[in-house]
LOFI-71789 format. One line per 3 residues: number of its first residue (from 1); their letters; for each residue x, y, z of N, C-alpha, C. Coordinates in nm, 2 decimals. Example, Ala and Ser with C-alpha at 12.3 -4.5 7.8 and 13.67 -1.06 7.14 Angstrom:
<sites>
1> as> 1.32 -0.57 0.78 1.23 -0.45 0.78 1.32 -0.33 0.78  1.28 -0.22 0.71 1.37 -0.11 0.71 1.29 0.00 0.79
</sites>
This chain:
<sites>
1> xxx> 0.09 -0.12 0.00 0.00 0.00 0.00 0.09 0.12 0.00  0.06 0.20 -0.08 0.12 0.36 -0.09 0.11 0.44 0.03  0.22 0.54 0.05 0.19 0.59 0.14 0.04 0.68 0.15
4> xxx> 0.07 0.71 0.03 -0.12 0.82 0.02 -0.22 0.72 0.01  -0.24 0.63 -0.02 -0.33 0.51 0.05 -0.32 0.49 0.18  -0.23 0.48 0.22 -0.22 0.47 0.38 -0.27 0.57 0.46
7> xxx> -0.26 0.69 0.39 -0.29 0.80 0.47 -0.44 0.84 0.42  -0.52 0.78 0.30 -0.61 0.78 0.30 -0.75 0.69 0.37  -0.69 0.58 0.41 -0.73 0.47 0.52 -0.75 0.54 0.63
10> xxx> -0.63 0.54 0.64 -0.61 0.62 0.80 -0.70 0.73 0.86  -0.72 0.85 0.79 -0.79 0.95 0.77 -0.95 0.82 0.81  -1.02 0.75 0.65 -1.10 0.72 0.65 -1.16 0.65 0.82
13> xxx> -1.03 0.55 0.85 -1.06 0.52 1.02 -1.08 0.60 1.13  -1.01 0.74 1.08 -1.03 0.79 1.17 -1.20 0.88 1.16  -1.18 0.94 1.05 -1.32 1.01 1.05 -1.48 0.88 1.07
16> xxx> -1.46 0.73 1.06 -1.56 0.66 1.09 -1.56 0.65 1.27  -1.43 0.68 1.34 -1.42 0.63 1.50 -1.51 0.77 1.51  -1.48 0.87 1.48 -1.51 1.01 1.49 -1.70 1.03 1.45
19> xxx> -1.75 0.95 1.36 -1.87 0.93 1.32 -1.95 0.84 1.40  -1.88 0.71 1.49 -1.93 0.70 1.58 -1.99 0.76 1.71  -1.85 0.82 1.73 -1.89 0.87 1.85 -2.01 0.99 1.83
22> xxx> -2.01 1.02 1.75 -2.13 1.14 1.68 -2.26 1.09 1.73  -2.28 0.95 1.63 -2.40 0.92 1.64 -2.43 0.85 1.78  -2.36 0.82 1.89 -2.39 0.79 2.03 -2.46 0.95 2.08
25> xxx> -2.34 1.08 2.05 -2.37 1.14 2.13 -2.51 1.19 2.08  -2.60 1.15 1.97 -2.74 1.24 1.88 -2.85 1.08 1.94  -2.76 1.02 2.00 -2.90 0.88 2.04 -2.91 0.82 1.93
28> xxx> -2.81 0.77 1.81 -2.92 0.78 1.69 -2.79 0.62 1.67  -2.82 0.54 1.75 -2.72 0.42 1.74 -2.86 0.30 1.70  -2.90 0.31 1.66 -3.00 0.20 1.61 -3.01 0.21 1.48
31> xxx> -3.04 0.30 1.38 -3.04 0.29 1.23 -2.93 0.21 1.15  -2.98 0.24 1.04 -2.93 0.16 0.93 -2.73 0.27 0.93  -2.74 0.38 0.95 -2.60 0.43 0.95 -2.51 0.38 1.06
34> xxx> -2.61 0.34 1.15 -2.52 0.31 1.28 -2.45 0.19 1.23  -2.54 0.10 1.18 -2.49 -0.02 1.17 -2.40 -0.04 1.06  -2.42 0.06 1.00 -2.29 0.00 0.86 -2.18 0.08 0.90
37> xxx> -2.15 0.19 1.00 -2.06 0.21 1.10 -1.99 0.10 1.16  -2.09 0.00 1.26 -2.03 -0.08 1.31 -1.97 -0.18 1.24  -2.02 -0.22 1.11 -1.91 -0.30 1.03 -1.81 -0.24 0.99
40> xxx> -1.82 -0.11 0.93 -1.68 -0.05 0.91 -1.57 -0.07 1.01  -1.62 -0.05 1.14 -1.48 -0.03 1.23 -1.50 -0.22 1.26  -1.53 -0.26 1.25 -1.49 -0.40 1.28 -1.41 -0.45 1.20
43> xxx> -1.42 -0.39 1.04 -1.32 -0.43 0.93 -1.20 -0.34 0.97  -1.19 -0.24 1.02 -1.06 -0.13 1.07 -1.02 -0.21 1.19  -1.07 -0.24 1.24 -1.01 -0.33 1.41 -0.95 -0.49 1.32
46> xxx> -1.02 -0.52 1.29 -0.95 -0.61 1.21 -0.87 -0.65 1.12  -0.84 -0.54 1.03 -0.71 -0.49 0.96 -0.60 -0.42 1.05  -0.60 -0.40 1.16 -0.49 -0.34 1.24 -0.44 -0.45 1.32
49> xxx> -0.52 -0.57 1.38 -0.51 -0.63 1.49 -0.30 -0.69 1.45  -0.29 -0.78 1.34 -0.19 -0.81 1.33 -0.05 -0.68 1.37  -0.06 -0.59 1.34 0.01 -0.49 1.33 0.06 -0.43 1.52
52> xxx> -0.09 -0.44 1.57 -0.13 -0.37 1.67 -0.03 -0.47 1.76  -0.08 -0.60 1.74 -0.03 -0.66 1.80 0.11 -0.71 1.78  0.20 -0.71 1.68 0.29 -0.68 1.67 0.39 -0.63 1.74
55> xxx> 0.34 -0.47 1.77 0.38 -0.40 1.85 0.39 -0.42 2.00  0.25 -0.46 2.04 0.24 -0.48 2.16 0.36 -0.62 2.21  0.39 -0.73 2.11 0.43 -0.84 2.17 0.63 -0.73 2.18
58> xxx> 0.63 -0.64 2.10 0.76 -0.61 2.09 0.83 -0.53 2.25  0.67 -0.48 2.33 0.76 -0.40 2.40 0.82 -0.47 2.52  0.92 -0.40 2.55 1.04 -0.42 2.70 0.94 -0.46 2.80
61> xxx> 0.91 -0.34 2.86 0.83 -0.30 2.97 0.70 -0.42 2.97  0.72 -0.52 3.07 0.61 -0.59 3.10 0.46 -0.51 3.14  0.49 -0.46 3.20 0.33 -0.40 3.23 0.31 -0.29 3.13
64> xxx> 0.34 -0.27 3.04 0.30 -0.17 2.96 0.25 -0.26 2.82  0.34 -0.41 2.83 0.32 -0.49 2.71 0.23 -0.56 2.75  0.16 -0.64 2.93 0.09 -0.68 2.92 -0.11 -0.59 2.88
67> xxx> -0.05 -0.46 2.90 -0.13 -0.37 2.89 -0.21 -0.36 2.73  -0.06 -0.37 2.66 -0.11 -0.35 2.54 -0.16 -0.49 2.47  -0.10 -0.57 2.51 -0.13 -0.68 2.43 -0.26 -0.73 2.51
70> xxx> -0.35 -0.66 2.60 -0.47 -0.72 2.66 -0.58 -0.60 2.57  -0.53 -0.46 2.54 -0.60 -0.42 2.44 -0.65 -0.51 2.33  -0.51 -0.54 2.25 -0.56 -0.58 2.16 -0.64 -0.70 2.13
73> xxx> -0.63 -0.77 2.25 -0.71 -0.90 2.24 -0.83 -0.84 2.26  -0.91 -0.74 2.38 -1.02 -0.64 2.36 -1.06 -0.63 2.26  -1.00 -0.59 2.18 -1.03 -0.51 2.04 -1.07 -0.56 1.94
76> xxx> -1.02 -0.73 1.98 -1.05 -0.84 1.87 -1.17 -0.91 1.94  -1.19 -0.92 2.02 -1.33 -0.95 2.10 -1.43 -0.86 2.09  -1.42 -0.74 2.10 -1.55 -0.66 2.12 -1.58 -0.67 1.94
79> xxx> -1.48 -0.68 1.82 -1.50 -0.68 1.65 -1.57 -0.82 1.63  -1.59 -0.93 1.73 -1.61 -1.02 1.74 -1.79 -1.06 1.75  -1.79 -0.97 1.86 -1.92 -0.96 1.91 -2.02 -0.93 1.81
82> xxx> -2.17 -0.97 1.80 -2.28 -0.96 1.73 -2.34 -0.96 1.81  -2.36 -0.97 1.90 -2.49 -1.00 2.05 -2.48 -0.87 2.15  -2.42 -0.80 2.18 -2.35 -0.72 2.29 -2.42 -0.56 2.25
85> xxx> -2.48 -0.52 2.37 -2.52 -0.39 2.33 -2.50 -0.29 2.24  -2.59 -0.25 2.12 -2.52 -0.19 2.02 -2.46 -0.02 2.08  -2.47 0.06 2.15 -2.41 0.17 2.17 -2.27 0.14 2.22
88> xxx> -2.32 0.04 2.38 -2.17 0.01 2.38 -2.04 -0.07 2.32  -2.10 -0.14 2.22 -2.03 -0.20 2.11 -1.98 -0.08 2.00  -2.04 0.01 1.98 -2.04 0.11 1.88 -1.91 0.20 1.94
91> xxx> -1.96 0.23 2.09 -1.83 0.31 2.13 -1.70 0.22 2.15  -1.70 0.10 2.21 -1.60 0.03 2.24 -1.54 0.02 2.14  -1.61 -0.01 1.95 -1.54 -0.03 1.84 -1.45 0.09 1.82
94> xxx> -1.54 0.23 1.83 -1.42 0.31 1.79 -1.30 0.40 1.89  -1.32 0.34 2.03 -1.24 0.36 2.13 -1.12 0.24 2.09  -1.16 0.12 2.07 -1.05 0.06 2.02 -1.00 0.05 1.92
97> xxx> -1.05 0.12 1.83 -0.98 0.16 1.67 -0.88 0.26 1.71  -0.92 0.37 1.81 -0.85 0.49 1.81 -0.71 0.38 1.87  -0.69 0.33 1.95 -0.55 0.28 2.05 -0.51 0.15 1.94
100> xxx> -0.56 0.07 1.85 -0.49 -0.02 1.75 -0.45 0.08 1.64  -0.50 0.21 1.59 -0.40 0.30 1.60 -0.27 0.32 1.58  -0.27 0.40 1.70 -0.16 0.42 1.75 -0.06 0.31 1.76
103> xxx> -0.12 0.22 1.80 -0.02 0.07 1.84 0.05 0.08 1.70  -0.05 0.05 1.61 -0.02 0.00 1.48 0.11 0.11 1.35  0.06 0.26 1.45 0.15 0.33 1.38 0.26 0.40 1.45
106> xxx> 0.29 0.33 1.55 0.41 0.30 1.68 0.47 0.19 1.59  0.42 0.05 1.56 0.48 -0.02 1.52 0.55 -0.04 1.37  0.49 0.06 1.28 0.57 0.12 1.16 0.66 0.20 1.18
109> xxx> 0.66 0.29 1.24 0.79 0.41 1.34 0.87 0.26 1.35  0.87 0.18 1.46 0.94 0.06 1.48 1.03 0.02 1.40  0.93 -0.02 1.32 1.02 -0.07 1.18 1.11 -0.04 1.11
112> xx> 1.06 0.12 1.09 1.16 0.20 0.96 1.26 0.24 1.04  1.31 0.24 1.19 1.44 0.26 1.24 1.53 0.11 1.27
</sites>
Protein backbone atom coordinates (compact mmCIF):
# COMPACT_ATOMS: atom_id res chain seq x y z
CA UNK A 1 0.00 0.00 0.00
CA UNK A 2 1.21 3.55 -0.86
CA UNK A 3 1.88 5.89 1.45
CA UNK A 4 -1.22 8.23 0.25
CA UNK A 5 -3.32 5.08 0.55
CA UNK A 6 -2.24 4.66 3.81
CA UNK A 7 -2.93 7.99 4.65
CA UNK A 8 -6.09 7.80 3.03
CA UNK A 9 -7.28 4.71 5.18
CA UNK A 10 -6.10 6.21 8.03
CA UNK A 11 -7.90 9.48 7.73
CA UNK A 12 -11.01 7.21 6.52
CA UNK A 13 -10.59 5.19 10.18
CA UNK A 14 -10.34 7.86 11.68
CA UNK A 15 -13.18 10.08 10.49
CA UNK A 16 -15.57 6.62 10.90
CA UNK A 17 -14.21 6.33 14.95
CA UNK A 18 -15.12 10.07 14.86
CA UNK A 19 -18.73 9.34 13.21
CA UNK A 20 -19.30 6.97 15.76
CA UNK A 21 -18.89 8.75 18.46
CA UNK A 22 -21.34 11.40 16.79
CA UNK A 23 -23.96 9.20 16.40
CA UNK A 24 -23.90 7.94 20.34
CA UNK A 25 -23.67 11.41 21.28
CA UNK A 26 -27.39 12.38 18.84
CA UNK A 27 -28.99 8.84 20.38
CA UNK A 28 -29.16 7.79 16.89
CA UNK A 29 -27.16 4.22 17.43
CA UNK A 30 -29.97 2.04 16.11
CA UNK A 31 -30.43 2.92 12.25
CA UNK A 32 -29.25 1.57 9.30
CA UNK A 33 -26.04 4.30 9.49
CA UNK A 34 -25.20 3.11 12.76
CA UNK A 35 -24.88 -0.22 11.74
CA UNK A 36 -22.93 -0.02 8.57
CA UNK A 37 -20.62 2.06 10.98
CA UNK A 38 -20.29 -0.78 13.14
CA UNK A 39 -19.07 -3.01 10.28
CA UNK A 40 -16.80 -0.49 9.12
CA UNK A 41 -14.84 -0.25 12.32
CA UNK A 42 -14.86 -3.99 12.83
CA UNK A 43 -13.20 -4.32 9.29
CA UNK A 44 -10.59 -1.34 10.71
CA UNK A 45 -10.08 -3.30 14.06
CA UNK A 46 -9.46 -6.13 12.11
CA UNK A 47 -7.13 -4.89 9.61
CA UNK A 48 -4.88 -3.39 12.40
CA UNK A 49 -5.06 -6.26 14.89
CA UNK A 50 -1.88 -8.08 13.25
CA UNK A 51 0.10 -4.87 13.27
CA UNK A 52 -1.30 -3.74 16.73
CA UNK A 53 -0.29 -6.63 17.98
CA UNK A 54 2.92 -6.83 16.73
CA UNK A 55 3.82 -3.97 18.50
CA UNK A 56 2.41 -4.85 21.62
CA UNK A 57 4.30 -8.36 21.74
CA UNK A 58 7.64 -6.09 20.94
CA UNK A 59 7.56 -4.03 24.00
CA UNK A 60 10.44 -4.18 27.04
CA UNK A 61 8.31 -2.96 29.71
CA UNK A 62 6.13 -5.92 31.03
CA UNK A 63 3.30 -3.96 32.26
CA UNK A 64 3.01 -1.72 29.56
CA UNK A 65 3.17 -4.95 27.15
CA UNK A 66 0.88 -6.84 29.18
CA UNK A 67 -1.27 -3.71 28.93
CA UNK A 68 -1.13 -3.51 25.36
CA UNK A 69 -1.33 -6.85 24.33
CA UNK A 70 -4.74 -7.17 26.59
CA UNK A 71 -6.05 -4.16 24.43
CA UNK A 72 -5.58 -5.75 21.57
CA UNK A 73 -7.09 -8.95 22.44
CA UNK A 74 -10.24 -6.43 23.63
CA UNK A 75 -10.30 -5.11 20.40
CA UNK A 76 -10.55 -8.41 18.70
CA UNK A 77 -13.31 -9.53 20.99
CA UNK A 78 -15.49 -6.55 21.16
CA UNK A 79 -15.02 -6.77 16.47
CA UNK A 80 -16.12 -10.21 17.39
CA UNK A 81 -19.19 -9.59 19.09
CA UNK A 82 -22.81 -9.55 17.26
CA UNK A 83 -24.89 -10.01 20.47
CA UNK A 84 -23.49 -7.16 22.93
CA UNK A 85 -25.17 -3.93 23.27
CA UNK A 86 -25.22 -1.89 20.16
CA UNK A 87 -24.08 1.75 21.74
CA UNK A 88 -21.73 0.06 23.79
CA UNK A 89 -20.29 -2.00 21.06
CA UNK A 90 -20.41 1.05 18.80
CA UNK A 91 -18.26 3.11 21.26
CA UNK A 92 -15.97 0.29 22.41
CA UNK A 93 -15.39 -0.32 18.45
CA UNK A 94 -14.19 3.09 17.92
CA UNK A 95 -12.37 3.64 21.33
CA UNK A 96 -10.45 0.63 20.23
CA UNK A 97 -9.79 1.64 16.74
CA UNK A 98 -8.53 4.94 18.11
CA UNK A 99 -5.52 2.77 20.46
CA UNK A 100 -4.90 -0.21 17.46
CA UNK A 101 -4.05 3.02 15.98
CA UNK A 102 -1.59 4.21 17.54
CA UNK A 103 -0.19 0.69 18.44
CA UNK A 104 -0.22 -0.04 14.79
CA UNK A 105 1.54 3.34 13.78
CA UNK A 106 4.14 2.96 16.83
CA UNK A 107 4.78 -0.24 15.20
CA UNK A 108 5.66 1.16 11.57
CA UNK A 109 7.92 4.05 13.44
CA UNK A 110 9.40 0.65 14.75
CA UNK A 111 10.20 -0.70 11.75
CA UNK A 112 11.65 2.01 9.56
CA UNK A 113 14.36 2.61 12.45
Amino acid sequence: MSAAQQTRATAEMVRDSDLALSLISRHDIAGAEAGEVRERLRGHVNALLVPASTFADSLADSRAKDIAQATVEHARRVAEDREGDPEATLRLLAKSLTLLLRYASDEKRRQAT
